[in-house]
C-alpha positions as CSV (number, residue, x, y, z in Angstrom):
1,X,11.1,-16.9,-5.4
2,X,11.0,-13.5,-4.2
3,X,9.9,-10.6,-6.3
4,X,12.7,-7.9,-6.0
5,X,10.7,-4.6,-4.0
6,X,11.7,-1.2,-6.2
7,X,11.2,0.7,-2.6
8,X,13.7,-1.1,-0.8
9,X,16.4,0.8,-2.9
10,X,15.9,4.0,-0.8
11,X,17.3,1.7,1.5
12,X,20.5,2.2,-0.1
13,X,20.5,6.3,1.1
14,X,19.4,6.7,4.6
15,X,19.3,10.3,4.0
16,X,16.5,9.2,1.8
17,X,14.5,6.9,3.8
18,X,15.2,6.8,7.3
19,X,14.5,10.4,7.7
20,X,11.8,10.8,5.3
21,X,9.7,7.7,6.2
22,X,7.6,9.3,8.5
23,X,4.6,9.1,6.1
24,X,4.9,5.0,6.7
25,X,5.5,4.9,10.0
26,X,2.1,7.2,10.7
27,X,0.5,5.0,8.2
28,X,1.5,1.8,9.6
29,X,0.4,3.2,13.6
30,X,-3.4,4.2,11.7
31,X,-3.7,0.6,10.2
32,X,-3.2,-1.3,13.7
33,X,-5.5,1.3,15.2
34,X,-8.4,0.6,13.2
35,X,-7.7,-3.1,12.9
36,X,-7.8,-2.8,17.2
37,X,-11.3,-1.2,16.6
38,X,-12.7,-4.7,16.3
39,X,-12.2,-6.4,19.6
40,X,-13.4,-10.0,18.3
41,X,-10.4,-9.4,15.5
42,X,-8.0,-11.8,16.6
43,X,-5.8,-13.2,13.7
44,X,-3.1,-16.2,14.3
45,X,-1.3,-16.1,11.1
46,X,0.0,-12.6,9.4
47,X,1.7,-11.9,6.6
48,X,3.1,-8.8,5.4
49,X,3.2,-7.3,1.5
50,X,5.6,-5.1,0.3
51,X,7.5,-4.7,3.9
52,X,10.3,-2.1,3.8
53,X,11.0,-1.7,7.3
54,X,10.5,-3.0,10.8
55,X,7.7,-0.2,12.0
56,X,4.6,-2.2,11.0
57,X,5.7,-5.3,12.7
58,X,6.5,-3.8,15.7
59,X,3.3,-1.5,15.7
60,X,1.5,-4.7,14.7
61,X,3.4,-7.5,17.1
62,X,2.5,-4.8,20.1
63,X,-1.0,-5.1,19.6
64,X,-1.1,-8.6,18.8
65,X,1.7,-10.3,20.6
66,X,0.3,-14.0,20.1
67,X,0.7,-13.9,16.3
68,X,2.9,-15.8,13.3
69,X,3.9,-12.7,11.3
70,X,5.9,-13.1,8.0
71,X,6.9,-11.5,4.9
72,X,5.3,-12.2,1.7
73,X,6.3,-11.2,-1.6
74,X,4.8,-11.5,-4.9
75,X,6.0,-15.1,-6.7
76,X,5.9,-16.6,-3.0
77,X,5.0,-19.5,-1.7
78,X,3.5,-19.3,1.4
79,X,1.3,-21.0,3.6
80,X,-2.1,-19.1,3.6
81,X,-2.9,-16.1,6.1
82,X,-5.9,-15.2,8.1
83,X,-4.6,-11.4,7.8
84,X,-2.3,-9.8,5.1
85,X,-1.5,-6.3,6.1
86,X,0.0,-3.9,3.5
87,X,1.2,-0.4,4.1
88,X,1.5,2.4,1.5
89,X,2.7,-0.7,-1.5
90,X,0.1,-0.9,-3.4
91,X,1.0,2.5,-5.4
92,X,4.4,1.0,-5.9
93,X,3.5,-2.0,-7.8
94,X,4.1,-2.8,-11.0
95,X,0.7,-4.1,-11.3
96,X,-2.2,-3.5,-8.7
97,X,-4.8,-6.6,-9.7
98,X,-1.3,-8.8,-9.7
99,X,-0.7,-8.0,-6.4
100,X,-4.5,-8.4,-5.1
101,X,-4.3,-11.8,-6.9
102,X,-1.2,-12.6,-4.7
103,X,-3.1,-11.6,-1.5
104,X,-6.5,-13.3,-2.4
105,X,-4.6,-16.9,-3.2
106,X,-2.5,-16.7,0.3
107,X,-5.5,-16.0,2.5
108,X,-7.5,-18.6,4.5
109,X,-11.5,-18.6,3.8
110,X,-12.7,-15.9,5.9
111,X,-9.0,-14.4,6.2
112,X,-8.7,-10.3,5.9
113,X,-6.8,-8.1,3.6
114,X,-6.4,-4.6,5.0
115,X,-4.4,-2.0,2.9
116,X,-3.3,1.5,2.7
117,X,-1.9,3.2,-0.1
118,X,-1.7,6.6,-2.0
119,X,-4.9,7.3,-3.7
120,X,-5.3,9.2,-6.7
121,X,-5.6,13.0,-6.4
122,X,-2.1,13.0,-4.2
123,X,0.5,15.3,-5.0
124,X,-1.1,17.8,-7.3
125,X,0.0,21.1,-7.0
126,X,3.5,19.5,-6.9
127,X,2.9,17.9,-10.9
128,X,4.0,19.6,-13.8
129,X,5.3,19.1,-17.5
130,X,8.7,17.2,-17.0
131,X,8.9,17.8,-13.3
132,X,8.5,14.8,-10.3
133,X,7.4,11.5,-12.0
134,X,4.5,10.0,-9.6
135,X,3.2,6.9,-10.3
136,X,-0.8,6.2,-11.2
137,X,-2.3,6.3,-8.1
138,X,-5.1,4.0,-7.8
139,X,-8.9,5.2,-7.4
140,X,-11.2,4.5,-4.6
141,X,-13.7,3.3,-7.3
142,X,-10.7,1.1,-9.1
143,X,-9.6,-0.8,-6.2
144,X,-13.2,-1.4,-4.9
145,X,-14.6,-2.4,-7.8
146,X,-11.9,-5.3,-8.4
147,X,-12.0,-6.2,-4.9
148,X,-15.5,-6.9,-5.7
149,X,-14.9,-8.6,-9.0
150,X,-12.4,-11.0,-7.5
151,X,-15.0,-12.3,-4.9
152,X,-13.8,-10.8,-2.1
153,X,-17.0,-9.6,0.9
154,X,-17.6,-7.3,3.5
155,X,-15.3,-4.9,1.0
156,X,-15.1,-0.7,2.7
157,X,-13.1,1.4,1.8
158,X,-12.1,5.2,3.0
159,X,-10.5,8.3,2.3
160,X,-8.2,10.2,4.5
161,X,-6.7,13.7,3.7
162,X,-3.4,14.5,5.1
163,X,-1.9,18.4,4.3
164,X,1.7,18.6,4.9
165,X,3.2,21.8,5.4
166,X,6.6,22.9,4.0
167,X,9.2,26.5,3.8
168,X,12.0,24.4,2.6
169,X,11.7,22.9,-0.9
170,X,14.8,20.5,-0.9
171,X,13.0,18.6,2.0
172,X,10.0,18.3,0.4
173,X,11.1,16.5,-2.6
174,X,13.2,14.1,-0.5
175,X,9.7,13.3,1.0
176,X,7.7,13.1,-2.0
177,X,10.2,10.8,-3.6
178,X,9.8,8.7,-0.6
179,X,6.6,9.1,0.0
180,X,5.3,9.1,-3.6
181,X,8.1,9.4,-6.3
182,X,7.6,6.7,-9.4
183,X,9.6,3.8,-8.6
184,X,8.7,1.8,-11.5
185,X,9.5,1.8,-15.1
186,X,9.6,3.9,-17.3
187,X,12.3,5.1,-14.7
188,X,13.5,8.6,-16.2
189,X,16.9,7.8,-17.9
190,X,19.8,10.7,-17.4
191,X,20.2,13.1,-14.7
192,X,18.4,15.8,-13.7
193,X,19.5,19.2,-14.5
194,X,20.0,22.4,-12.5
195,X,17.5,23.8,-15.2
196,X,15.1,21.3,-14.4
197,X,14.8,21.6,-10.6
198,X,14.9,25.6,-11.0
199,X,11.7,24.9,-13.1
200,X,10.2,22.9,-10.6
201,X,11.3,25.7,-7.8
202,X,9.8,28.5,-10.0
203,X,6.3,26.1,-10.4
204,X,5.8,25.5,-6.6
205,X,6.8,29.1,-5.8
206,X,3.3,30.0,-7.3
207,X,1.9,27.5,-5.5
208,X,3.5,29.1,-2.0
209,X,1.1,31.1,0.3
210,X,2.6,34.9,1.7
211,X,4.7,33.3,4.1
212,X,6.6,31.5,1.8
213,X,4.8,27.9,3.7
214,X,4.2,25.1,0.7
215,X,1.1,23.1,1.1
216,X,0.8,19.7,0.0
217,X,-2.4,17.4,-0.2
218,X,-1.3,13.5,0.4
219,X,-4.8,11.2,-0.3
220,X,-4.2,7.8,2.1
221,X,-6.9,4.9,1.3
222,X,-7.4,2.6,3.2
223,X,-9.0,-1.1,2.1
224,X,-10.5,-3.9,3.5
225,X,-11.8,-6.9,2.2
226,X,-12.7,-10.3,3.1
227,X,-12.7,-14.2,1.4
228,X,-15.6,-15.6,1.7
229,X,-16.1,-19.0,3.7
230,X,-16.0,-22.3,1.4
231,X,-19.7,-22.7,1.8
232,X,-20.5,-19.4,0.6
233,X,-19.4,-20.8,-3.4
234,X,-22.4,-20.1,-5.8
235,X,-24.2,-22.5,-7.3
236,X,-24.2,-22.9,-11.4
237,X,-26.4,-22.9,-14.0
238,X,-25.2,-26.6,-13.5
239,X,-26.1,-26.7,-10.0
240,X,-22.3,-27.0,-9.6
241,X,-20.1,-25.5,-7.1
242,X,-16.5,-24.5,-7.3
243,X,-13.4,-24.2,-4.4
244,X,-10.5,-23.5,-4.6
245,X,-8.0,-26.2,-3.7
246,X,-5.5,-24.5,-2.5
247,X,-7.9,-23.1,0.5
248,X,-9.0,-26.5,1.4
249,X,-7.4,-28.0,4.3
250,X,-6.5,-31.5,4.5
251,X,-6.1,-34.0,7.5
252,X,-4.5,-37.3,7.7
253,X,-7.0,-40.0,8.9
């Protein structure tokens, strides 16, 4: 069964996502680049997490036209992956090491996981007391370290800044609440006020240069990680090793 995606409901106001998905669609162009940077890289089966448009498949389907891409969502059943490929979804999920968990038990031994999302330290200058709910941007140091912890190799991570520069403030909250607004619960419950936005126009106005031009700081990290091969499993105090079954592959005889 599919898990329902929270982001696909800007889906509902193209005002809202079309036009203010570029942040996505540059992300998703960056991850096939550096994927391309290995030329021995050559995956048959891909599946997607947390897909809410076309622009990653098509960046990635270009570059790799011999390829079984598919869609898969947390609470799926799919046949394992030598690459899963997520774009800027981490941030939006409900729970991070849930998600990895999904990822590590649909990928084949020695099959990739390659990420981007919205690290912490995003979005700062635009916070403040009742303003823009973001959501808890994961840490370089968070992600890596469970990465690790779940047995995952050949783990690297890295830190891009992006500065985005803005003289009209209605844009940029229709990009930050693509781009970066909380999607999750505790959803804010009520409307918001004329007060309220006036607030948040009076907070970035101090945060405006003498041209009136609105900087904002956007932290993209990028994560990959590999499974192990089955022979790599550790050997017990026991002398006992452990596979998981659902990576072994089975032939009639």
């Amino acid at each position: 069964m599919s898990a329902f995606n929270h982001r696909a409901l800007l889906h509902k106001n193209p005002d809202l996502f079309q036009d203010h998905a570029f942040l996505h669609h540059e992300i998703a162009e960056r991850l096939v680049t550096y994927l391309q940077e290995n030329p021995n890289f050559a995956p048959k089966n891909i599946l997607e997490m947390g897909k809410v448009d076309q622009q990653l498949m098509t960046v990635f389907q270009e570059a790799y036209p011999n390829t079984n891409y598919a869609e898969l969502h947390e609470g799926d059943d799919q046949a394992p992956a030598d690459l899963i490929i997520s774009n800027l979804y981490l941030q939006d999920s409900a729970n991070i090491e849930t998600t990895i968990q999904t990822m590590k038990n649909h990928l084949n031994p020695n099959g990739k996981i390659f990420l981007s999302t919205i690290a912490e330290g995003s979005f700062e200058n635009c916070m403040m007391v009742d303003g823009p709910e973001f959501n808890e941007y994961p840490s370089i140091k968070r992600l890596g370290d469970y990465l690790h912890s779940q047995g995952f190799v050949d783990v690297i991570m890295h830190l891009e800044k992006i500065t985005l520069q803005y003289n009209d403030l209605k844009a940029l909250l229709k990009d930050i609440r693509v781009a970066g607004g909380r999607l999750q619960a505790p959803l804010m419950k009520g409307l918001r006020t004329q007060n309220w936005y006036q607030a948040w126009v009076n907070h970035m106005h101090q945060q405006a240069d003498d041209n009136g031009i609105y900087e904002i700081t956007i932290e993209i990290l990028y994560g990959h990680a590999q499974m192990p091969p089955l022979h790599a499993a550790p050997l017990n105090e026991k002398n006992e090793a452990f596979f998981d079954l659902k990576k072994l592959r089975t032939q009639n005889l």
